[in-house]
LOFIFI-845387 format. One record per residue: residue in one letter; x negated, z negated, y of N, C-alpha, C, CB in turn; residue number from 1. Coordinates in pm, 1 decimal, padded with zeros to 6 digits. Atoms other than C-alpha are relative to their C-alpha. Glycine has a CB too. Layout:
REM residues N
<"A",<X,Z,Y>,<X,Z,Y>,<X,Z,Y>,<X,Z,Y>,NUM>;
...
//
This chain:
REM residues 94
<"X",<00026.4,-00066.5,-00126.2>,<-14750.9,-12968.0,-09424.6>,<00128.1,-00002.9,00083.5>,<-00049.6,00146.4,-00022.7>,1>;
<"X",<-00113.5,00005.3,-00070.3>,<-14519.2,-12984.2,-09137.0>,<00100.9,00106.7,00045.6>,<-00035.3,-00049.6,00088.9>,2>;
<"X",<-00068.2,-00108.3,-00020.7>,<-14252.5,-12734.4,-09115.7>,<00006.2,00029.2,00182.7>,<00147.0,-00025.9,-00079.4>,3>;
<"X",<00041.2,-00038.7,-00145.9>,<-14331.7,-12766.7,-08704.7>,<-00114.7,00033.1,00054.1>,<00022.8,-00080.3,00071.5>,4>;
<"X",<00152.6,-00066.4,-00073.5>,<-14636.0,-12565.6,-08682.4>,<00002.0,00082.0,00132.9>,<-00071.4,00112.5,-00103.9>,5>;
<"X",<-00044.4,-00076.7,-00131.4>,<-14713.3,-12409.1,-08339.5>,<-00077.0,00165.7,-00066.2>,<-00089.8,-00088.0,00187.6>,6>;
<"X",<00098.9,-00158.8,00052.1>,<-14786.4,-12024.8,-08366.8>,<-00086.8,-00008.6,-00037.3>,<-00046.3,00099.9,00075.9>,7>;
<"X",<00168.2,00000.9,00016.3>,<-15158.7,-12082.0,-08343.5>,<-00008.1,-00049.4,-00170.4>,<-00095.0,-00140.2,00131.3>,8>;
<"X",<00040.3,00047.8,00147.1>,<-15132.8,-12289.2,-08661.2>,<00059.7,00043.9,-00104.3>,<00011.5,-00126.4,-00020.9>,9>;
<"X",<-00011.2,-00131.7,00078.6>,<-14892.5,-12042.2,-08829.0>,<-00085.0,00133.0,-00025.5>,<00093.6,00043.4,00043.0>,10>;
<"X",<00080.8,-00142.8,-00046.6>,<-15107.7,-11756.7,-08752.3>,<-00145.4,-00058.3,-00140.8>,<-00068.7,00007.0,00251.1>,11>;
<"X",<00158.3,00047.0,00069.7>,<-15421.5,-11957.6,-08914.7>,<00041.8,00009.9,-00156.8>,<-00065.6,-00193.5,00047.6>,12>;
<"X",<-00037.5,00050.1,00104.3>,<-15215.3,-12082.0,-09231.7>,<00053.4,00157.6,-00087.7>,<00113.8,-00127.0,00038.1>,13>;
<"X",<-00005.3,-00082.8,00081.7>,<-15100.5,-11746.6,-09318.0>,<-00073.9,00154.6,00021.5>,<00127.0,-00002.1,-00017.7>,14>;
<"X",<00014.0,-00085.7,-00014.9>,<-15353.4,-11512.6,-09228.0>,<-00154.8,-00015.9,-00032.0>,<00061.1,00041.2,00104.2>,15>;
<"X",<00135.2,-00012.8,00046.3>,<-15731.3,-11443.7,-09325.4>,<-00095.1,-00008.3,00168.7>,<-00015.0,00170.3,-00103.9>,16>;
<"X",<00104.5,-00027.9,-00153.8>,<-15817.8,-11394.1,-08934.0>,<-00030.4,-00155.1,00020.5>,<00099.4,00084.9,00175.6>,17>;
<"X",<00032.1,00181.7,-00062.6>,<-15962.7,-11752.2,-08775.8>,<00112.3,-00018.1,00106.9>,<-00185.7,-00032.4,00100.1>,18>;
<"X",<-00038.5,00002.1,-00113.3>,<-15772.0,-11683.2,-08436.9>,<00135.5,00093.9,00022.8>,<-00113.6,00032.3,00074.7>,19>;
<"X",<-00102.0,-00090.3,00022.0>,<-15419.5,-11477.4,-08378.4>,<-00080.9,00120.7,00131.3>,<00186.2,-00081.6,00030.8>,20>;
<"X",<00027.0,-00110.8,-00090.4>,<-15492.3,-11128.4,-08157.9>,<00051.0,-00037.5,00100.1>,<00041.6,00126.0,-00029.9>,21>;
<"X",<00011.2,00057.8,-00117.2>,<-15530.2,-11198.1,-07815.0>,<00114.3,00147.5,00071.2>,<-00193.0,-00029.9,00057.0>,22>;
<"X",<-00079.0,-00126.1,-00000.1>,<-15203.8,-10952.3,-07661.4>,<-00005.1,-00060.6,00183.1>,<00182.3,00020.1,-00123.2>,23>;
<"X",<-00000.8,00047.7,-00096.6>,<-15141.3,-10952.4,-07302.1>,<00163.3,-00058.3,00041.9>,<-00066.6,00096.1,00077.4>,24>;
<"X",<-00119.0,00057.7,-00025.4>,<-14795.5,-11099.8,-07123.5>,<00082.2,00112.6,-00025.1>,<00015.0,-00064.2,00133.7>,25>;
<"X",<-00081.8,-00123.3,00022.5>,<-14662.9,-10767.6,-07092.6>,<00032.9,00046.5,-00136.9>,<-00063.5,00105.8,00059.9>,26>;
<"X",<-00036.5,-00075.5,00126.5>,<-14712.5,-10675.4,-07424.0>,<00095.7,-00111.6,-00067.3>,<-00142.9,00047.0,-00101.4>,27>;
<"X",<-00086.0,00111.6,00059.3>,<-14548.7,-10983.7,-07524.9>,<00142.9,-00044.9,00013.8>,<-00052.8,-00095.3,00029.3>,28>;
<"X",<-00154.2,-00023.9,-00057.0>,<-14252.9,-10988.6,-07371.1>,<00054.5,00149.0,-00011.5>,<00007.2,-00038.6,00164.9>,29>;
<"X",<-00056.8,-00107.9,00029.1>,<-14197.9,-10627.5,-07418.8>,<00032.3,-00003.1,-00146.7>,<-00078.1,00106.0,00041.5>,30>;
<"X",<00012.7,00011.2,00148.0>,<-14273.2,-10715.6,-07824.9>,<00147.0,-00107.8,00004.9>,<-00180.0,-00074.6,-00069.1>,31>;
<"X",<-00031.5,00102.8,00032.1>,<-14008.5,-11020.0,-07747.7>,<00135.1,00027.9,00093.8>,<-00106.1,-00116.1,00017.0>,32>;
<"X",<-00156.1,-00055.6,-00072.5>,<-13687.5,-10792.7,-07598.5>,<00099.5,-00009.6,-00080.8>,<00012.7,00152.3,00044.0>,33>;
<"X",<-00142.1,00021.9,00113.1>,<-13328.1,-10819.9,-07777.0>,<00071.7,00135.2,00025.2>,<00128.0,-00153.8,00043.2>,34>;
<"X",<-00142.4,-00173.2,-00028.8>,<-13091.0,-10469.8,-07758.4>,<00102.6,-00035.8,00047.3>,<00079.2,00095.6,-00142.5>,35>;
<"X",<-00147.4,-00009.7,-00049.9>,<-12789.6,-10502.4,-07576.7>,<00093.0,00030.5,-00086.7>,<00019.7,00090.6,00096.3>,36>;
<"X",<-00046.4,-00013.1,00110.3>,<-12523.3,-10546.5,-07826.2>,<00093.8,00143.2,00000.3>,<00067.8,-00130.5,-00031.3>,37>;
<"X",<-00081.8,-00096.2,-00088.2>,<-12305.4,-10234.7,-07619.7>,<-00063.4,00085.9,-00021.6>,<00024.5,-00014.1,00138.2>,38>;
<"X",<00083.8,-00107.5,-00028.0>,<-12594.5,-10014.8,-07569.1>,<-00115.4,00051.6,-00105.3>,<-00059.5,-00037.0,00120.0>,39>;
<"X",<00107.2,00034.5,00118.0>,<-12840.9,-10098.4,-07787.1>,<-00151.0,00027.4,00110.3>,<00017.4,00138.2,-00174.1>,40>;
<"X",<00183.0,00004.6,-00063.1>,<-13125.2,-10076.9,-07484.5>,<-00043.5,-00105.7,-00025.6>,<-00040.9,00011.3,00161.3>,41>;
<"X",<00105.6,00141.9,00039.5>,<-13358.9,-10332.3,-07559.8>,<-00053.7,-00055.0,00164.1>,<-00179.3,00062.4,-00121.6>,42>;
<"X",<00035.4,00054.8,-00193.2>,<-13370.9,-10553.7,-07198.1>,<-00085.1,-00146.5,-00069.2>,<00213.0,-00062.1,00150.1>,43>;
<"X",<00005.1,00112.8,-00067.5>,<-13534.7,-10874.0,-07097.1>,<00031.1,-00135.1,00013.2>,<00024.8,00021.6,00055.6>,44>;
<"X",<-00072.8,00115.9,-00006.7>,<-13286.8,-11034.6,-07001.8>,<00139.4,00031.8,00013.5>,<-00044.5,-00083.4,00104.2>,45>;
<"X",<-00086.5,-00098.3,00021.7>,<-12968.0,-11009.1,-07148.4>,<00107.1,-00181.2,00060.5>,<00002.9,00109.7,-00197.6>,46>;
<"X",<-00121.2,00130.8,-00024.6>,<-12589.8,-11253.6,-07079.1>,<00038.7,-00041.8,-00185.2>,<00195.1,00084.7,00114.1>,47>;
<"X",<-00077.2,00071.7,00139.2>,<-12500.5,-11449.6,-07422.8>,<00123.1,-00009.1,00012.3>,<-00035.4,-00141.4,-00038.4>,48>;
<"X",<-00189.0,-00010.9,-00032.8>,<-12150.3,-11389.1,-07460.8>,<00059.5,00016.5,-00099.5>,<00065.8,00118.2,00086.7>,49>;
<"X",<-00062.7,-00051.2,00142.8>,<-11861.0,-11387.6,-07725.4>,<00097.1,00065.1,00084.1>,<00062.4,-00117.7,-00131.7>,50>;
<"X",<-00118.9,-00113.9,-00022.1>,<-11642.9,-11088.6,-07629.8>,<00072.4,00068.8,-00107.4>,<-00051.9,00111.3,00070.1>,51>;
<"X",<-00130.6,-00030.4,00138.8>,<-11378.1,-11074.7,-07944.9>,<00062.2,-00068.4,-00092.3>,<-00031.2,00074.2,-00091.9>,52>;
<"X",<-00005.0,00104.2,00042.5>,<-11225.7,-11237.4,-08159.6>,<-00021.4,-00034.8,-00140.7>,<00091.2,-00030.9,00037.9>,53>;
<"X",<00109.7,00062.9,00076.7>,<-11481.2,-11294.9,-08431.7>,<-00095.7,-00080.9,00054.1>,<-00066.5,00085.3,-00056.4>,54>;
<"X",<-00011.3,00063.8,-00046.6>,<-11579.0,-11510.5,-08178.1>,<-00211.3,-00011.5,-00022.6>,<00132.1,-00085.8,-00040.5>,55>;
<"X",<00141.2,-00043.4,00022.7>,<-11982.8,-11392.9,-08259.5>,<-00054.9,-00009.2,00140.2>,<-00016.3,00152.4,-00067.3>,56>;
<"X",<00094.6,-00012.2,-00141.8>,<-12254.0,-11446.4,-07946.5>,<-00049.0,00136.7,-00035.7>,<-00142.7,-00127.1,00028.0>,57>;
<"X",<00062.9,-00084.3,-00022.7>,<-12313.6,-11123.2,-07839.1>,<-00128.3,-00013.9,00112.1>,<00090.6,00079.6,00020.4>,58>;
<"X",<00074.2,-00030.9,-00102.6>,<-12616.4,-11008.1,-07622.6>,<00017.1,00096.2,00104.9>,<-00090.0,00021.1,-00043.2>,59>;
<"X",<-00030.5,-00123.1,-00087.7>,<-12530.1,-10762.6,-07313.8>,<-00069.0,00012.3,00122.9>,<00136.4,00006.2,00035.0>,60>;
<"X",<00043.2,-00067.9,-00132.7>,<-12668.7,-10603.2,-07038.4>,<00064.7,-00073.3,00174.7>,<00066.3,00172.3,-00026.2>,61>;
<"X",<-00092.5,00049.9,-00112.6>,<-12607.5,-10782.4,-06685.4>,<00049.4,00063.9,00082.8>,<-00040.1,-00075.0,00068.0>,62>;
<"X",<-00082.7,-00122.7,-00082.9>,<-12497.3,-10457.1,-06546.1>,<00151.4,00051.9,-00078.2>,<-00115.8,00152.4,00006.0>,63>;
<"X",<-00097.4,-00066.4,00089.3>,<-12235.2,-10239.5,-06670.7>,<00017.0,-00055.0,-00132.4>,<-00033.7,00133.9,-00016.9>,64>;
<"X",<-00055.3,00021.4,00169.7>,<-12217.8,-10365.9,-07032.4>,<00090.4,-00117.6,00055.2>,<-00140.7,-00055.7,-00152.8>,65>;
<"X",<-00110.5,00168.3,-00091.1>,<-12133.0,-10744.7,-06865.9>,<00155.0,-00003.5,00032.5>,<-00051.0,-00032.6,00183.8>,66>;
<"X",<-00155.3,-00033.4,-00092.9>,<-11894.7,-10581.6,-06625.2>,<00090.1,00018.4,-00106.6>,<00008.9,00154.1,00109.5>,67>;
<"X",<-00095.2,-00085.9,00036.0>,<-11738.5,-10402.3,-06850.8>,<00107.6,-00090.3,-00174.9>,<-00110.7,00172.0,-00030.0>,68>;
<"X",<-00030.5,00075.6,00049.0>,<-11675.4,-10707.7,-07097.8>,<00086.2,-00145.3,00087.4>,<-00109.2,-00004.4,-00063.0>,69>;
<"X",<-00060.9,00119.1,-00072.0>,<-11608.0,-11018.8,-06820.8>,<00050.8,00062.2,00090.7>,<-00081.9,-00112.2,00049.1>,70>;
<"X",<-00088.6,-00084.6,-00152.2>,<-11448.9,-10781.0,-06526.7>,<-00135.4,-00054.8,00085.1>,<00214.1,-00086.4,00078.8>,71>;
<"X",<00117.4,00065.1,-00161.8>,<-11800.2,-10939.9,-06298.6>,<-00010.9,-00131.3,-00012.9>,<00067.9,00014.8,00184.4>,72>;
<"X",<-00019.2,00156.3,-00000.5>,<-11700.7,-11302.5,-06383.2>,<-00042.4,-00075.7,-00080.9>,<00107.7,-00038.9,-00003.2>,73>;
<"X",<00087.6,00110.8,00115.3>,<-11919.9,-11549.2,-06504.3>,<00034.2,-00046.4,-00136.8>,<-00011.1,-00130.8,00054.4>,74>;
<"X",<-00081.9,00103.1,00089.4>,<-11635.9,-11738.2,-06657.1>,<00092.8,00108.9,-00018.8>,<00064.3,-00156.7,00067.2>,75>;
<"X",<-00119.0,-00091.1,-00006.8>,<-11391.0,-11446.1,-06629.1>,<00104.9,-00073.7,00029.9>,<00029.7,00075.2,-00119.1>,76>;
<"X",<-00107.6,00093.5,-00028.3>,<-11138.9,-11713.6,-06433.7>,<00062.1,00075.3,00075.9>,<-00026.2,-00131.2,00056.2>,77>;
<"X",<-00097.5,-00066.8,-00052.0>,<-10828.4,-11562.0,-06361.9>,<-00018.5,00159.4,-00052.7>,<-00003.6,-00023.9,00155.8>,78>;
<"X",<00026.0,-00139.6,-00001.0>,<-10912.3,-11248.7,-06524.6>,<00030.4,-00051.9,-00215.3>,<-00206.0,00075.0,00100.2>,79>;
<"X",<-00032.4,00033.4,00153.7>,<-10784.3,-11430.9,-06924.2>,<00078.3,00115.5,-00108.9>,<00100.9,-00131.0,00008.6>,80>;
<"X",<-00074.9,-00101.5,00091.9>,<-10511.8,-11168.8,-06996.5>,<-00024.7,00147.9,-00016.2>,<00125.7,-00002.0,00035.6>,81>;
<"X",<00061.1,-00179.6,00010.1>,<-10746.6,-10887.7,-06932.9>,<-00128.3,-00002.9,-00097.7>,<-00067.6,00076.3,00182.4>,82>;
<"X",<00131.4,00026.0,00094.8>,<-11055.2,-11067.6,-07141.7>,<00020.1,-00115.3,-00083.8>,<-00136.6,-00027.6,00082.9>,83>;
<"X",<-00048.3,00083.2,00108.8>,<-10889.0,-11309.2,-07386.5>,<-00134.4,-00079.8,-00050.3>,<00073.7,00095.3,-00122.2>,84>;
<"X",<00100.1,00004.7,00116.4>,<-11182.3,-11341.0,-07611.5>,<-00149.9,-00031.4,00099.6>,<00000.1,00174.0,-00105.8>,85>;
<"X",<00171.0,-00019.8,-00063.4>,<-11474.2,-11342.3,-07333.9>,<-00022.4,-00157.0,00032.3>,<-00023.3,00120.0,00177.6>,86>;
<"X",<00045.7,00125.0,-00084.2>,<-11678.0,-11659.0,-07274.4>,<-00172.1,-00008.1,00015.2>,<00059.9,-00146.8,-00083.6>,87>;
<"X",<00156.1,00001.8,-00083.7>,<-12013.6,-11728.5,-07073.3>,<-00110.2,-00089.3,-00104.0>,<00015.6,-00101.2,00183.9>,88>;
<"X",<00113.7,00047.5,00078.7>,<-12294.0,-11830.1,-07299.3>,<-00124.3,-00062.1,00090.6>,<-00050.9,00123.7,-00086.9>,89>;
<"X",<00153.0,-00027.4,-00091.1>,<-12584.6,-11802.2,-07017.7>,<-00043.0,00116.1,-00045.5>,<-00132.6,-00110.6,-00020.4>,90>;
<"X",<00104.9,-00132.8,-00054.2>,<-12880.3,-11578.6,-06922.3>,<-00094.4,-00054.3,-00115.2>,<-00080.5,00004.4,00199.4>,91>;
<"X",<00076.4,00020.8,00058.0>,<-13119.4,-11522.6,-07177.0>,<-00169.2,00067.4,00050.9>,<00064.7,00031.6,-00111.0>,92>;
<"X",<00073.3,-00121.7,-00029.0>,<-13485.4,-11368.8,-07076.3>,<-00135.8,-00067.4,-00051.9>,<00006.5,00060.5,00169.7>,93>;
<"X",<00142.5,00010.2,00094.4>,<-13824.5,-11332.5,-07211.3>,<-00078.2,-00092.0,00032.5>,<-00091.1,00114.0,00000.5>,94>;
//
């Protein structure tokens, strides 16, 4: 069997139902949020970022948690000896 099954055919292969439960978008994307690694709210859509130097992708908040890791800056350019450790991953969202 192919270890690239799509949901639908995971769902079938390990479950007694014929069909997976029909959910709506909302619920799905609310079921399919990450926690802010700072806060721990569970968003959306969070910035991928390594801010330390275990050099780990965090997830953060594009408000205040962000700020308060890159100074506002994508790249944090010109802002190195105040965020050493910070670099831009991208936007992640549901």
């Amino acid at each position: 069997m192919s270890s690239l099954l799509s949901n639908r055919d995971q769902w079938s292969h390990s479950s007694s139902m014929s069909e997976p439960p029909t959910v709506s978008f909302y619920t799905y994307c609310y079921a399919m949020t990450k926690s802010c690694t700072l806060c721990s709210k569970p968003r959306d859509v969070l910035v991928r970022c390594q801010i330390d130097e275990s050099q780990k992708w965090h997830f953060v908040c594009p408000g205040a948690c962000w700020k308060s890791v890159s100074g506002g800056v994508e790249d944090a350019k010109g802002m190195q000896d105040e965020y050493p450790y910070y670099r831009y991953g991208g936007m992640v969202s549901c």
